[in-house]
C-alpha positions in Angstrom: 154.2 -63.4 -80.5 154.7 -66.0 -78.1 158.5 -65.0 -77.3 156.1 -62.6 -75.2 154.6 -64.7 -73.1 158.0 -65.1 -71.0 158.8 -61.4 -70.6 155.2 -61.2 -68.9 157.7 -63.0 -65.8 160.6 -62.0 -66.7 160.0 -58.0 -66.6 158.6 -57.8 -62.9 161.2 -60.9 -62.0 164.1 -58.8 -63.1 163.1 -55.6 -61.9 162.9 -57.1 -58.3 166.2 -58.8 -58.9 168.0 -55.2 -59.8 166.0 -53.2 -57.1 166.8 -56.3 -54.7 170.2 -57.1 -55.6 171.4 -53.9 -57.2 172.5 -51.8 -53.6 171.6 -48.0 -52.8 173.0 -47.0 -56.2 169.6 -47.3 -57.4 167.9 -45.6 -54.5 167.4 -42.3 -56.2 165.5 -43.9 -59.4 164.6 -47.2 -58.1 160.6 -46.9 -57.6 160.4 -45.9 -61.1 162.2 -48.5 -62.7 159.7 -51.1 -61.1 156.9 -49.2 -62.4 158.6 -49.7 -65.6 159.0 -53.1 -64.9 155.2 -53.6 -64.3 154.5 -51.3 -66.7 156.3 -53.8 -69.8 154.7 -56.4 -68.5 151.1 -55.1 -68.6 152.0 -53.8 -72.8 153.3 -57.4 -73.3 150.4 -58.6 -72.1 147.9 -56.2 -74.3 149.5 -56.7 -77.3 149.1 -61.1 -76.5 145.4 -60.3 -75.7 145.0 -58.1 -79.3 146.8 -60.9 -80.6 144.2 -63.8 -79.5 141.5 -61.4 -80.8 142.4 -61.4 -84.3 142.3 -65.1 -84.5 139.3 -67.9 -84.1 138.5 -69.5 -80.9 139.9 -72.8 -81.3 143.3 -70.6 -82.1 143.0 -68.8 -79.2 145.5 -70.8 -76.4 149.0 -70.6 -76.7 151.0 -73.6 -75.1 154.8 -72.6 -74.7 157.3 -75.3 -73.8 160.5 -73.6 -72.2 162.6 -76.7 -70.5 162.3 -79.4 -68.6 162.6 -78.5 -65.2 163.2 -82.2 -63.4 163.4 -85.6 -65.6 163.8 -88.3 -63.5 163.2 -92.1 -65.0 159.3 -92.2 -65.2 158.8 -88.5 -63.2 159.1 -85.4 -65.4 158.4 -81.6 -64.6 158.3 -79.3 -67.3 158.3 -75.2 -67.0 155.7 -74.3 -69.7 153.5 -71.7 -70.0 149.6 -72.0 -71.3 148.2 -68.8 -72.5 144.4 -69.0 -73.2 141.4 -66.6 -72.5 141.2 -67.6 -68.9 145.1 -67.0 -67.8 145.1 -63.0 -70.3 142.2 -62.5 -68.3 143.9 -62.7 -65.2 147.6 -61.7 -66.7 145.5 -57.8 -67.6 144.0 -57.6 -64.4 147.4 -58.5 -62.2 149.8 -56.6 -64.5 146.8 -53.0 -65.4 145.8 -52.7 -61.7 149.6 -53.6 -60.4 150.7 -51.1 -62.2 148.5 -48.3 -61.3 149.6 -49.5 -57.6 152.9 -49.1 -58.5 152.5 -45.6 -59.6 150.5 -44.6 -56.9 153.1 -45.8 -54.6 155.6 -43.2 -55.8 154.0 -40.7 -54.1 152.5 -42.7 -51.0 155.9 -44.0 -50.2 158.0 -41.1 -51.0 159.2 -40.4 -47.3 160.2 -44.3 -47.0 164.1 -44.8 -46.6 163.8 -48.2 -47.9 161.4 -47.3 -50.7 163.6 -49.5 -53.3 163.1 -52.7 -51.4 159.3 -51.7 -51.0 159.4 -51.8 -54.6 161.4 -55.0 -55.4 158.9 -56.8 -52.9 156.1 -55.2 -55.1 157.9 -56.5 -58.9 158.7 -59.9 -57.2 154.4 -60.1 -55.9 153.5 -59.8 -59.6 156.0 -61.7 -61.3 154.6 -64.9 -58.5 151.3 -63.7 -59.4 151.7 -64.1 -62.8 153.8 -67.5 -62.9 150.6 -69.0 -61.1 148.2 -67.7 -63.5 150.3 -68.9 -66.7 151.6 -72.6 -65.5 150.4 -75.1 -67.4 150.7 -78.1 -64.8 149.8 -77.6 -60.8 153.6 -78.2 -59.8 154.9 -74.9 -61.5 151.9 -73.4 -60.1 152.9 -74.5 -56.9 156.0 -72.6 -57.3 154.0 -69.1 -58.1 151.6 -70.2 -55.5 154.8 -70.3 -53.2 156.0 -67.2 -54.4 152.7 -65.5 -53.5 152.9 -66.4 -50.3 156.5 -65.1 -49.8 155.7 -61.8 -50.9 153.1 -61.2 -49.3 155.1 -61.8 -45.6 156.9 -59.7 -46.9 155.1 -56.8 -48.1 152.7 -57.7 -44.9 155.8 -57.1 -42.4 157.5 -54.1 -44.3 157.3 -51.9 -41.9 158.6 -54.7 -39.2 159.6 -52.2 -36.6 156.4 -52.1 -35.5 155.3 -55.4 -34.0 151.7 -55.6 -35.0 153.0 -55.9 -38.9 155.5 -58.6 -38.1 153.3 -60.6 -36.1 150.8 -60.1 -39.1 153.0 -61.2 -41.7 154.2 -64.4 -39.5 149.9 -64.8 -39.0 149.5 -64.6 -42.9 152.8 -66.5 -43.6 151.6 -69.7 -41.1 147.4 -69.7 -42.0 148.3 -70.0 -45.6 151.2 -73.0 -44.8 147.5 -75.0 -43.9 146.1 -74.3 -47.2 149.8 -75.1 -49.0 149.6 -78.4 -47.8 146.3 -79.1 -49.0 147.3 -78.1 -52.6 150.3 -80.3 -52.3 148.5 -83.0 -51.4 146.1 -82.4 -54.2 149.4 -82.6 -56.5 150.4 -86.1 -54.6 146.8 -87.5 -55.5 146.6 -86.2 -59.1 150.3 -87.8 -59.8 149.6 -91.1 -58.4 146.5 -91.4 -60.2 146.7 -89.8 -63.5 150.7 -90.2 -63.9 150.9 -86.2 -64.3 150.4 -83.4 -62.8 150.3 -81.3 -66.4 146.6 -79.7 -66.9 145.9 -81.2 -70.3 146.6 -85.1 -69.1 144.6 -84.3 -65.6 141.6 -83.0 -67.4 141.4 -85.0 -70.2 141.7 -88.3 -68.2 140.0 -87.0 -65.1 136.8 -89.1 -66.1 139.1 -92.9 -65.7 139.0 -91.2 -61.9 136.7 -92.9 -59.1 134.5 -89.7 -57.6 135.6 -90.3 -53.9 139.2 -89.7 -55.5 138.0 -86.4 -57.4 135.9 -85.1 -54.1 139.7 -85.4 -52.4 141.4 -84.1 -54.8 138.4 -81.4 -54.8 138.6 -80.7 -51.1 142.5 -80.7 -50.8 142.4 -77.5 -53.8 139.7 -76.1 -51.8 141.8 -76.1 -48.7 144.7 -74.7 -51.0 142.2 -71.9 -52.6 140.5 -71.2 -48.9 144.3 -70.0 -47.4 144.9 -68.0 -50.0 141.6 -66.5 -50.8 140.7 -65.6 -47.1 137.6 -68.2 -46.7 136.2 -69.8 -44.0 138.2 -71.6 -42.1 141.1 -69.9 -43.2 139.9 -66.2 -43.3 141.7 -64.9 -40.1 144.9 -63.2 -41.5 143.0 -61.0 -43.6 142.1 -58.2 -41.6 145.7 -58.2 -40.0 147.3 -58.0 -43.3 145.8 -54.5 -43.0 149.4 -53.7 -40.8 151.1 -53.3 -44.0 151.4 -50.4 -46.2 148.2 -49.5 -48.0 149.3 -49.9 -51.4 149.9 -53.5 -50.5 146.4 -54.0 -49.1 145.2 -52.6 -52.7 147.7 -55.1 -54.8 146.4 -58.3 -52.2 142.6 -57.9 -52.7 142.0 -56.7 -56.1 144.9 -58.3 -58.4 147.3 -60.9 -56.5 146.7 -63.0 -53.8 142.9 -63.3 -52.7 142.2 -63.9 -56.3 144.2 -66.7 -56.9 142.2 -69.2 -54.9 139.1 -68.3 -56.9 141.9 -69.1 -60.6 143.1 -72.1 -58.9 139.0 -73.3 -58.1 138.1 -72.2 -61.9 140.8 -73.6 -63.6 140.4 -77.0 -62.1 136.9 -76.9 -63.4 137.1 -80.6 -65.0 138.1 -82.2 -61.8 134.9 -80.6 -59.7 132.5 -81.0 -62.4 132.9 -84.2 -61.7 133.2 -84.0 -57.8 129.8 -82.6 -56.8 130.4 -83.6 -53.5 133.7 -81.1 -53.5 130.9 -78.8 -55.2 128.9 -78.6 -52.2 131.6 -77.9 -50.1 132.8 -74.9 -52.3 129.3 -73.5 -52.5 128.9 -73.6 -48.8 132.1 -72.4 -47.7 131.6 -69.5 -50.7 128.0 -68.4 -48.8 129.3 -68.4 -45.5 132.7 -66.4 -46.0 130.1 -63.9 -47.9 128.0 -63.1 -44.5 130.7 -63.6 -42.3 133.0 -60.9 -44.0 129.7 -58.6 -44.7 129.3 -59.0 -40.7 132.5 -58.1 -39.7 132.6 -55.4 -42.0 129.6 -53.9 -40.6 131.3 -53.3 -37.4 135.0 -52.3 -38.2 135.9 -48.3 -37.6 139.4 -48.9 -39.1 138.7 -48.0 -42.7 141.2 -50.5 -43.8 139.5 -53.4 -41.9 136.1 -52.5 -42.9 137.0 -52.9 -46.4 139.4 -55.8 -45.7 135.2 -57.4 -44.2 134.2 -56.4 -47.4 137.0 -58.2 -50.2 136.4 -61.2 -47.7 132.7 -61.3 -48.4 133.1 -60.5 -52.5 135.7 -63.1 -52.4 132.7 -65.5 -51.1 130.5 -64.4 -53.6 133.3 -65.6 -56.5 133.8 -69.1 -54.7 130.0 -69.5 -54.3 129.7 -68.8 -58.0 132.7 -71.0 -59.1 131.2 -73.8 -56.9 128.2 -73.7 -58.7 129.9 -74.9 -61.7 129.3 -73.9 -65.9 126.1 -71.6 -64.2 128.7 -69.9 -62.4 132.4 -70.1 -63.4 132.4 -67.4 -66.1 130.3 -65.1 -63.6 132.9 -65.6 -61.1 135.8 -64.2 -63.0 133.8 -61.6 -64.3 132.6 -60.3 -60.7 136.8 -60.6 -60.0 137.4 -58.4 -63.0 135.5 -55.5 -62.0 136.2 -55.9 -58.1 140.1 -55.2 -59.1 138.9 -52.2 -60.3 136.6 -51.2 -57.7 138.4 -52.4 -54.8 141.8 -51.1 -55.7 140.1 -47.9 -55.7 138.6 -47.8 -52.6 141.9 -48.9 -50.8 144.0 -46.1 -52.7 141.1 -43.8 -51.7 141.6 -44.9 -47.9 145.5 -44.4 -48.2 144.8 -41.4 -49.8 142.6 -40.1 -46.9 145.2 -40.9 -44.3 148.1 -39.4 -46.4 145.9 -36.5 -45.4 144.6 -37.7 -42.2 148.3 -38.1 -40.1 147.8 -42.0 -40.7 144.9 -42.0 -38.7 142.9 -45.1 -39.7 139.8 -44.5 -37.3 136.9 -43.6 -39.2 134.9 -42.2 -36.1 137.7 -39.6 -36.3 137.2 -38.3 -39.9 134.0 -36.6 -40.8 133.7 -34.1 -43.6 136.3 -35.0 -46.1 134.4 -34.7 -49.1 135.3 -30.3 -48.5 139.1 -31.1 -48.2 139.4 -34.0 -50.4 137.2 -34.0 -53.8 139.1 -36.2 -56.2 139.6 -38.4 -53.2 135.8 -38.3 -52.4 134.7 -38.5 -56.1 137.2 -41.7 -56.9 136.1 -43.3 -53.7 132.3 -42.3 -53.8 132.2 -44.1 -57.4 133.9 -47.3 -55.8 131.4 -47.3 -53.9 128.3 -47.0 -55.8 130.0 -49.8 -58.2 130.7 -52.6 -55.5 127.1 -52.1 -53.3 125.7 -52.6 -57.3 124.1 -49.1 -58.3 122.2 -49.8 -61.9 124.9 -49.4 -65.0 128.1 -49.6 -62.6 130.6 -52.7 -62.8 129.1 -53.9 -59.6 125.9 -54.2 -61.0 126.5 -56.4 -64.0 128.4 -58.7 -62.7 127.3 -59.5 -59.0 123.5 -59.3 -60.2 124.6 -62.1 -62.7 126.5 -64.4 -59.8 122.8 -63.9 -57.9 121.0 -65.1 -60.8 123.1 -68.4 -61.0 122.6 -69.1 -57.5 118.9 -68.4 -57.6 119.1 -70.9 -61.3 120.9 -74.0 -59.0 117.2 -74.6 -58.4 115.2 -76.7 -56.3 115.5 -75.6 -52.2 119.2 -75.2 -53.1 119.0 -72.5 -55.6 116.5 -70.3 -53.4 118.7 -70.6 -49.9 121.7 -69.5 -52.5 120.3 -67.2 -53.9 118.6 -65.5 -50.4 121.8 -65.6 -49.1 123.3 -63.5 -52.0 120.6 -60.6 -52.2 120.7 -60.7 -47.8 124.8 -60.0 -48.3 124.0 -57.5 -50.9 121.7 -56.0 -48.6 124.3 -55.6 -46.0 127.3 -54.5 -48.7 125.0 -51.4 -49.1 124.9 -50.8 -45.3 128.3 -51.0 -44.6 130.0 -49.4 -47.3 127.7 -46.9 -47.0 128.7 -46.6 -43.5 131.9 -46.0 -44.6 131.1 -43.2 -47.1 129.0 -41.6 -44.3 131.5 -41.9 -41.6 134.6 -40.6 -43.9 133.3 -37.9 -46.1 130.4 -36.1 -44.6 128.6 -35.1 -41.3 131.0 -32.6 -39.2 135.1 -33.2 -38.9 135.4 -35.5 -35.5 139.6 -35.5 -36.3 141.6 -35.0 -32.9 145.0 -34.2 -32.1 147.3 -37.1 -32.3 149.8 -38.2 -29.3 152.1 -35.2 -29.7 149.9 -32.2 -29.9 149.1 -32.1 -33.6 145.8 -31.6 -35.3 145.9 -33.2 -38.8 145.5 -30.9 -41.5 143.4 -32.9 -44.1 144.5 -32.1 -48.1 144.6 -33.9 -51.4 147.2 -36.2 -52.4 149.7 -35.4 -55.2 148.7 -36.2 -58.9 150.8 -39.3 -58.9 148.2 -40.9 -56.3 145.0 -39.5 -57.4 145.7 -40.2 -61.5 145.8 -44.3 -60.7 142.6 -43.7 -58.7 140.5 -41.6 -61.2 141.7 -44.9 -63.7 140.4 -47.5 -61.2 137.2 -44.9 -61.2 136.8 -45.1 -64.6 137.5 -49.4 -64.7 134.6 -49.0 -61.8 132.1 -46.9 -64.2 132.4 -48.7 -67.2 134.0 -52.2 -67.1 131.2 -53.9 -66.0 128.8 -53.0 -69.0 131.5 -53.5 -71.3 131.9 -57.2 -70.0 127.9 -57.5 -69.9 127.3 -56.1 -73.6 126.0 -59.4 -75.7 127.2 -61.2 -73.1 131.1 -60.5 -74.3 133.1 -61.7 -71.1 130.7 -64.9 -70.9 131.5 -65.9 -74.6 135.2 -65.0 -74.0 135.8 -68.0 -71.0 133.1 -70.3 -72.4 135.8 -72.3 -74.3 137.5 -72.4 -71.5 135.2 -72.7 -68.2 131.7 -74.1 -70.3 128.7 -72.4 -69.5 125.1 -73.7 -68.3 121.8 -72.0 -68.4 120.4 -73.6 -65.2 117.1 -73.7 -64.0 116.1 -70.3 -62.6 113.0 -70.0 -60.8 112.7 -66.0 -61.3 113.7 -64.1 -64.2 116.5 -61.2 -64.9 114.5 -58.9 -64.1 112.5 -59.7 -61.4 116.2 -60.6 -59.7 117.6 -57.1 -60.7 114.5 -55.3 -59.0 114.8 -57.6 -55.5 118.7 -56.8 -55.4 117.9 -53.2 -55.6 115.3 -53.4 -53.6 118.0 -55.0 -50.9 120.5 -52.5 -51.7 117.9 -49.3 -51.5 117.1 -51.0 -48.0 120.9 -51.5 -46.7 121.1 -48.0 -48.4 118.6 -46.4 -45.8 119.2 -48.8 -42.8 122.9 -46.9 -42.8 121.6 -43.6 -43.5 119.4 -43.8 -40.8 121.9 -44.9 -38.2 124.6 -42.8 -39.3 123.6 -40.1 -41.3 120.7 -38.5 -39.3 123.0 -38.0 -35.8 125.5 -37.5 -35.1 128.4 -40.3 -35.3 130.6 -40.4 -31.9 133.8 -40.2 -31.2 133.6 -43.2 -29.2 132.5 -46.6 -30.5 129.4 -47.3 -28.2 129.5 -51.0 -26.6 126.8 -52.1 -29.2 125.2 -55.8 -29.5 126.5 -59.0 -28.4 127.0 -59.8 -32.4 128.0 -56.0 -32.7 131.3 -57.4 -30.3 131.8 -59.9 -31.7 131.7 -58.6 -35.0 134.5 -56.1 -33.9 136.3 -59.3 -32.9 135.8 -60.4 -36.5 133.3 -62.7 -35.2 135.8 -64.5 -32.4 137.6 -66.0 -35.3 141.2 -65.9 -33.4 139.4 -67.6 -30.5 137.8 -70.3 -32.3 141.3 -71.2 -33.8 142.7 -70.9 -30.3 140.3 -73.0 -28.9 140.4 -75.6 -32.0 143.8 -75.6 -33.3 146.1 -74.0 -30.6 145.2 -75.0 -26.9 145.1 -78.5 -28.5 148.4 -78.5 -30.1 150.0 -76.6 -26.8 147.8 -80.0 -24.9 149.7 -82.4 -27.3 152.7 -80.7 -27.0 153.0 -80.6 -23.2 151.6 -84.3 -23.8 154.7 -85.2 -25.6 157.2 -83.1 -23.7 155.8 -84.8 -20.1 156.5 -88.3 -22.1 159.4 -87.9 -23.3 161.1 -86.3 -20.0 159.3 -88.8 -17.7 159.2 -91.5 -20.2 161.4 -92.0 -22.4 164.1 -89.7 -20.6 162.6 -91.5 -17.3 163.5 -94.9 -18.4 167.3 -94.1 -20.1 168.0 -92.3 -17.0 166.5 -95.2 -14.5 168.5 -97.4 -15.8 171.6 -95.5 -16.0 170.8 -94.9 -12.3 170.7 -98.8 -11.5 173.7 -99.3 -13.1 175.3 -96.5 -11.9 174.1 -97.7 -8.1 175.0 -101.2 -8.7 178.4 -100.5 -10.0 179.2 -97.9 -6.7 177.9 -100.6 -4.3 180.5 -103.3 -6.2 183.4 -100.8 -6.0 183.3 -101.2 -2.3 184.1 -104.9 -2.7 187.3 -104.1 -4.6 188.8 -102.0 -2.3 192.1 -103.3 -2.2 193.5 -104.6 1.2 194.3 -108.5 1.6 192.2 -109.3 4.6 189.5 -108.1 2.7 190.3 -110.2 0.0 191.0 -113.3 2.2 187.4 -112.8 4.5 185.5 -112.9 1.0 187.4 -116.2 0.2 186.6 -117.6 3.6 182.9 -116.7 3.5 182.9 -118.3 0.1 184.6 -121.9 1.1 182.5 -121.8 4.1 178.9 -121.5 1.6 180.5 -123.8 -0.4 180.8 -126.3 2.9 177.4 -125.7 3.9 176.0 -126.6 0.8 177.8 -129.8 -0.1 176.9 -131.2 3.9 173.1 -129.8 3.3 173.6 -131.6 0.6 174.3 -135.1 1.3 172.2 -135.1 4.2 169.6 -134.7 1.4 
């Protein structure tokens, strides 16, 4: 079984080397062979997970030594794999939904010329994907982390012809550099302290560690997981990321990149449980990325965006759970589990709607879709009742469960934790339901685009809508199979630990506030945009209505911060090197240069020049002896 564990990499890294590599021979038959490449990877991954089933929990993790990747006198880097109920959880997710994307991207980019590079970008996002998840020391997950980053510029800028996509891929490409650093830094630290940068030496000698060196090591992996995971500070690239193809948008938030911040945060569990300090920080940064994405996705009419608000804010709801340590790890994953299913859903449903729509993102110009689009509606409409945590939908088990662990931090922590989680579930239900309101019912608002034509809204072809009614199903169901006898919480407790806390309410009286929050958001939409009608227009709105549409002046904060500093320094630098540095080297070339002209004149060749300079000089030479004797 464990000669498996490589082809999980190998499959998708080989079918993006053939589509990449292998020319327009392969056009014709291309997008299918990297759905077969995702495809073997996802079976090679079930049969590992059925595999760790049948045997006993201390059995379960798999450590796979394949070579040694740099051994250099004391410094050695190995390429191994570690396969345990933490990286299968994660290896399901990237390779089940990634392949439903796959497929569904068959039919969504059918009319692409360059659909076989489309999907060798796609093979070579899972195989990174999947080498991060499976490392078993932080330096080869640097490498997938790398990877990740790569493919998403350039999924991001596919269609680079147009320049809003390549100036958001260079966006997402440069914000997530910040983060990279702070992960390598993290690597530096862990080396020089520990000796190794391997997890099992880190973790099981990360009590010899001061604290103050765990909080950095702590805050440098936050940094790493906040660039990659779309959190405050680093959130901005995330709704620009929207400029690439939709299928991409689906394959970022729900199984690859955004996730992997939350992985890299859970797996390093040893090192913050002994950090609290780096604790605080994650909890914090987790509940303010949740109400700033649920604000900005309160006020987004691009479909895409609104829900790129929304993956933002669940995103903070995983980091606040992960940063609230055993109480919250396993609740974490589990809440990333059944938001890949949800999630992807809901983006294939928007691409879906505009492969009918003309590619029109601009929900104020839908209206009535539900008549021309039912599987589309349907698949969506469940997506939605999952993720805004209607009772016995994924949603519900598992981000009612990441509540109660905030609310069981206790003390004045635990109830500003948990308020903050039922006031974003609150506005989850008004937003999404704005979406669902907007989209699929009231009257069609759709317009003629730029050349004359009125789109003709239909239902995609099977090969999109089969993925979708899978992702439905995932959105139904997953969640109460995870939540039955608590199975997903005993399947990562070996792995993450798990903590009761100290809650001050119970389950139940929890469950009844967050519906009671979600019943309100529920109404508070309706009654805005279901009881008039919705215009065309996009009305000026609020000051934080604005600003929200400006994703809550993100870009001008990091203007104001990061870039009119650095352009100050820069023209700082540049005005002291040309009038400094360059001013001095060229002053004194200059001199010289003066000096050495006004000599040249003395030199000029003719003897009664010569013979008045030697008759000047005897008669100094006079003066001065008779000056002096008289002295």
């Amino acid at each position: 079984m464990n000669a498996l564990i490589p082809v999980l990499v190998a499959a998708p890294l080989a079918g993006a080397a053939l589509l990449l590599l292998g020319g327009r021979r392969l056009d014709a038959f291309g997008h299918w062979l990297g759905v077969v490449a995702s495809t073997a990877s996802f079976v090679a991954g079930a049969v590992l997970f059925f595999d760790m089933l049948g045997r006993s929990t201390a059995d379960r993790p798999v450590h796979q030594h394949l070579f040694s990747w740099v051994p250099v006198g004391g410094f050695r880097a190995d390429v191994g794999f570690q396969l345990d109920q933490l990286s299968i959880t994660f290896v399901l997710l990237i390779t089940g939904v990634g392949s439903l994307i796959h497929l569904y991207s068959v039919g969504y980019m059918a009319h692409d010329e360059r659909r076989r590079r489309f999907f060798g970008y796609l093979n070579l996002f899972l195989a990174a994907m999947l080498l991060l998840v499976l490392a078993d020391n932080y330096l080869l997950l640097y490498v997938g982390w790398e990877g990740v980053g790569l493919a998403s510029y350039l999924l991001i800028g596919f269609w680079q012809h147009k320049p809003s996509a390549a100036t958001a891929a260079k966006k997402a490409f440069l914000v997530n550099r910040v983060g990279d650093v702070g992960l390598s830094i993290a690597i530096m630290l862990m080396f020089t302290q520990f000796g190794s940068f391997a997890f099992g030496p880190v973790f099981g000698t990360a009590h010899t560690a001061s604290e103050g060196k765990l909080t950095a090591i702590g805050l440098m992996l936050l940094l790493a997981a906040c660039g990659k995971s779309a959190q405050v500070p680093l959130q901005s690239w995330l709704g620009d990321a929207m400029e690439g193809p939709t299928p991409v948008s689906a394959l970022i938030h729900a199984a690859t990149m955004v996730t992997a911040g939350v992985y890299l945060i859970t797996r390093s569990a040893a090192i913050f449980n002994l950090a609290p300090d780096a604790q605080l920080v994650v909890v914090c940064v987790g509940a303010v990325t949740l109400m700033f994405g649920a604000i900005v996705g309160c006020a987004k009419d691009d479909i895409k965006k609104a829900l790129a608000g929304s993956t933002m804010s669940q995103i903070g709801y995983m980091v606040l759970a992960a940063g609230l340590g055993p109480i919250g790890y396993a609740f974490a994953i589990m809440h990333l589990v059944t938001h890949g299913f949800f999630k992807a859903g809901l983006f294939l449903g928007a691409g879906s709607v505009m492969h009918g729509m003309d590619d029109e993102v601009n929900m104020r110009h839908y209206g009535g879709l539900r008549k021309y689009m039912p599987v589309t509606f349907v698949t969506f409409g469940l997506g939605y009742l999952a993720i805004i945590g209607f009772p016995g939908l994924s949603g519900f088990w598992s981000k009612d469960r990441i509540i109660e662990a905030a609310f069981a931090k206790g003390g004045t922590e635990g109830w500003i934790l948990g308020g903050v989680a039922l006031l974003g579930a609150a506005i989850t239900a008004f937003y999404m339901t704005r979406v669902m309101i907007m989209t699929f019912f009231g009257e069609k608002r759709w317009q003629p685009n730029a050349e004359g034509h009125e789109p003709h809204p239909h239902e995609s072809p099977s090969v999109m809508t089969l993925p979708m009614v899978v992702l439905a199903i995932g959105s139904v169901f997953a969640g109460g199979l995870f939540a039955l006898n608590n199975a997903f919480l005993h399947w990562l407790e070996p792995i993450t630990g798990h903590s009761e806390g100290n809650a001050p309410l119970g389950s139940l009286t929890i469950s009844g506030l967050t519906l009671l929050c979600v019943a309100v958001g529920v109404a508070w939409s309706w009654a805005v945009y279901g009881r008039q009608p919705v215009p065309a227009v996009a009305p000026v709105g609020s000051a934080l209505t604005r600003a929200a549409r400006r994703d809550l002046l993100q870009d001008d904060f990091n203007h104001a911060v990061l870039v009119r500093p650095g352009e100050y320094l820069t023209r700082g630098l540049v005005y002291g090197d040309t009038k400094g540095l360059d001013g001095f080297v060229n002053g004194l070339a200059a001199t010289i240069g003066g000096l050495s002209s006004r000599m040249r004149r003395m030199q000029n060749g003719f003897v009664r020049s010569y013979a008045l300079s030697m008759f000047g000089g005897a008669a100094v030479l006079v003066a001065t002896t008779l000056l002096m004797r008289s002295v």
